[in-house]
Steps between C-alpha positions, in 0.01 A plus 500: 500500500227264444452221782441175387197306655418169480864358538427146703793528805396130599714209440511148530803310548529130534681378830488245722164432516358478875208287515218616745508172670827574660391866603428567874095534531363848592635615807176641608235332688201523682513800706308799654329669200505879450339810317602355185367174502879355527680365737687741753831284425408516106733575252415613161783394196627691210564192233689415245175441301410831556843681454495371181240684367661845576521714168543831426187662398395900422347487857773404716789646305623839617629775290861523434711716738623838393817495423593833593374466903566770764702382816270539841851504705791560216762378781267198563434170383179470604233168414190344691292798658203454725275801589424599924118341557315513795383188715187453249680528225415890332795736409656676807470854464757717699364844505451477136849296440479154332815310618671172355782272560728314263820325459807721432885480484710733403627546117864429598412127479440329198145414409545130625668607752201674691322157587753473813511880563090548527385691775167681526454899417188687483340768288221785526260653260249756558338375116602135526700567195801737597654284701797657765799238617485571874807207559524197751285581789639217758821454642706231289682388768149409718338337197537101462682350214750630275307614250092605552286353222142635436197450728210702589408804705179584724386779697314441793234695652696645738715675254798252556665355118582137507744392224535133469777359278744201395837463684745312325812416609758169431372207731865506597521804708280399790260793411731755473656715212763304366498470179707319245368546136628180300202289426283741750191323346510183626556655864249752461346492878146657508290591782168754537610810713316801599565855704303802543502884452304789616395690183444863478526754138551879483575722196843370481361164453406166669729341821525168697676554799460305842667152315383184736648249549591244239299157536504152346164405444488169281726254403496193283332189733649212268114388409353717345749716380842400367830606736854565380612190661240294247622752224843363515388069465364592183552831302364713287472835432462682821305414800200724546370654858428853440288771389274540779171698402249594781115407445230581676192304406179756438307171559597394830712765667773204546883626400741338261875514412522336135810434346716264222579179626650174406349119600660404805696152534243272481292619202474237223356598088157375535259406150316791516806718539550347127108537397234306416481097393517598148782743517713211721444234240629745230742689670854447606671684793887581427766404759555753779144635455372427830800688668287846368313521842395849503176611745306781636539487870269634738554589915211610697543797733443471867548803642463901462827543438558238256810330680307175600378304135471139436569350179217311296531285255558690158222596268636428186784251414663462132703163579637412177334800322729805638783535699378897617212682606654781581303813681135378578240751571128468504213717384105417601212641335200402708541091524744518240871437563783601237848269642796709282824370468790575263751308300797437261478284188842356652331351811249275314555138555664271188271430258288866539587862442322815484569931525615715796166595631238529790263153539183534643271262722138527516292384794153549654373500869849495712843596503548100486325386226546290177688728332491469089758678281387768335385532120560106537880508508594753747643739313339890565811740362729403349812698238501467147684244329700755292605643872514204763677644746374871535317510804462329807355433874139643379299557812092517440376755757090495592395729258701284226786748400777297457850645592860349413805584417764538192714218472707392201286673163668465128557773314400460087866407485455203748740669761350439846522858682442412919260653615460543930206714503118528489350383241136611330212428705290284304091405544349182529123388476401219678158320472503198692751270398570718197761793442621734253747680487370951491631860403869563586508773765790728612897346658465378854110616513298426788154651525284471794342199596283381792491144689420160445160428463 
């Protein structure tokens, strides 16, 4: 089927217009200046000047999803994946394995029922495209939360595998497991967690055994980052502090959790959150718009063992732009940084919209810098209009495959078919603050690929 391009996403709706005299000034001030030539408290913004210009072009529009897919796990649901690195970055190699982790649940449950059944299984290749189901390899009852949600996972140099990852649990059981499902989204609880394994493979395949101990490592500090208490005096779609991803800047050595965020308590919609003078004279901003208070958070690591972090303030915030920026990761070429995020066209603020897809942040000479969407709206990959809802959580790995997985594709009839598996690796080329969208490459592909740089 033949993708349309050129099919303007942006949208303006007249609201309540908010006049930029009333807006809260820029938070950030004078402070001690960095690599970047920003701030070390700066805080780049995704705005609703520049949302609006996402469109869906030949470059950033992937190919539509085989219908007829092959099932990774067939007794699995199975969704965001996230291949072992080492501590710089590169592709672990475990004599001559490749090894990944994604979200599963078991088939038994019904496809919207696997949000609150997530935990976190793991897969082998020898190829990086036959990939084996090895199962969940930590004890349930040790992990945090009632459900896992997706993370990251590192291996150190001492052979040790550190898999970071989202507890969630309802604010109303202290911590623990209980559980009560009715309106589980507005009680959603999430925290950044982590354990270890030792790591070893034979001919019968790759095994984590030696489980740590389960730790909390990062919670939501009420500043920077929304907490479920805040959550509940306003509403909206679901508070966001998860999806840790470990970084390790090539540039300075220094060590990073990233994750999605929301503005804490305090955070106000500030002009340039809207965009320039020009746009705010022209522009309205709907009702409710400034309760979309999505961010890419950022903790720095203190320790060895990455149990000791302090948050930062975030790097990006979308305050009034988009509600989630779901699974950050970064990629550097040289003094070049590449900030990816993901998101739905259902968590854009009133008065925008635009596809399911991964956005992308360009930056030069830090980690903090003054990050600029990419291709001047944001938008890197995104699924074809005729198919909106094929794919998702794309992941950009350093040598710019692009993995994801199957989500809800439409068959020539219009029948949505679920989908729970991995989807076709795609390429994409970037040149500075430029992408396209490459060849299609094998199911669940990951090739080899070396560090940061």
């Amino acid at each position: 089927m033949k993708t349309k391009v050129g099919f303007k996403l942006g949208a303006l709706v007249l609201g309540t217009t908010i006049l930029a005299s009333s807006l809260a000034g820029n938070s950030v001030s004078a402070a001690k200046a960095i690599g970047a030539g920003v701030a070390d408290n700066f805080t780049a913004i995704w705005s609703r000047q520049q949302a609006e210009k996402v469109t869906l072009t030949k470059d950033n529009t992937a190919p539509e999803v085989n219908i007829d897919f092959d099932l990774v796990a067939p007794d699995q649901w199975v969704w965001d994946t996230w291949p072992l690195q080492n501590r710089d970055g590169s592709l672990a190699n475990i004599k001559g394995y490749r090894v990944a982790f994604a979200l599963v649940a078991p088939r038994t449950y019904g496809w919207g029922e696997r949000h609150t059944h997530a935990r976190i299984g793991m897969f082998y290749s020898k190829n990086g495209k036959d990939w084996v189901y090895a199962g969940v390899p930590y004890d349930e009852n040790k992990a945090y939360g009632h459900m896992q949600w997706a993370g990251t996972a590192m291996l150190d140099e001492n052979g040790k595998v550190h898999l970071f990852y989202t507890a969630t649990t309802d604010m109303n059981a202290g911590g623990g497991k209980a559980w009560n499902e009715e309106n589980w989204t507005s009680r959603a609880e999430q925290r950044i967690a982590k354990t270890t394994f030792d790591i070893s493979a034979d001919k019968n395949g790759v095994h984590l055994t030696n489980e740590g101990d389960h730790q909390i490592i990062l919670q939501a500090d009420g500043k920077y980052y929304e907490t479920i208490q805040q959550f509940q005096n306003k509403g909206n779609i679901i508070t966001a502090f998860r999806d840790p991803f470990f970084f390790r800047d090539p540039n300075t050595g220094k060590e990073y959790i990233i994750f999605e965020g929301q503005a804490g308590d305090n955070y106000a919609m500030k002009p340039e959150n809207i965009g320039d003078e020009e746009y705010r004279r022209t522009h309205s901003v709907p009702d409710r718009a400034a309760l979309y208070n999505g961010n890419i958070g950022i903790a720095e690591v203190l320790d060895h063992d990455v149990t000791k972090l302090k948050l930062l303030p975030p790097l990006v915030e979308s305050i009034g732009t988009n509600h989630q920026l779901e699974r950050p990761h970064v990629v550097v070429n040289g003094d070049e940084y590449y900030l990816f995020t993901i998101s739905h066209t259902f968590t854009y603020a009133p008065g925008l919209t635009g596809p399911d897809g991964v956005y992308g942040f360009y930056g030069k000479g830090g980690l903090r810098a003054d990050y600029k969407p990419m291709n001047g709206s944001g938008l890197v990959v995104a699924n074809p209009a005729s198919n909106p809802y094929q794919a998702y959580s794309w992941m950009v790995l350093p040598n710019q495959q692009v993995i994801s997985f199957v989500n809800e594709p439409r068959d020539g009839n219009g029948n949505v078919k679920f989908g729970g598996t991995f989807n076709t690796t795609l390429k994409i080329n970037l040149s500075g603050d430029k992408s396209e969208v490459g060849k299609e490459e094998q199911a669940g592909e990951i090739k080899p690929f070396g560090a940061n740089r």
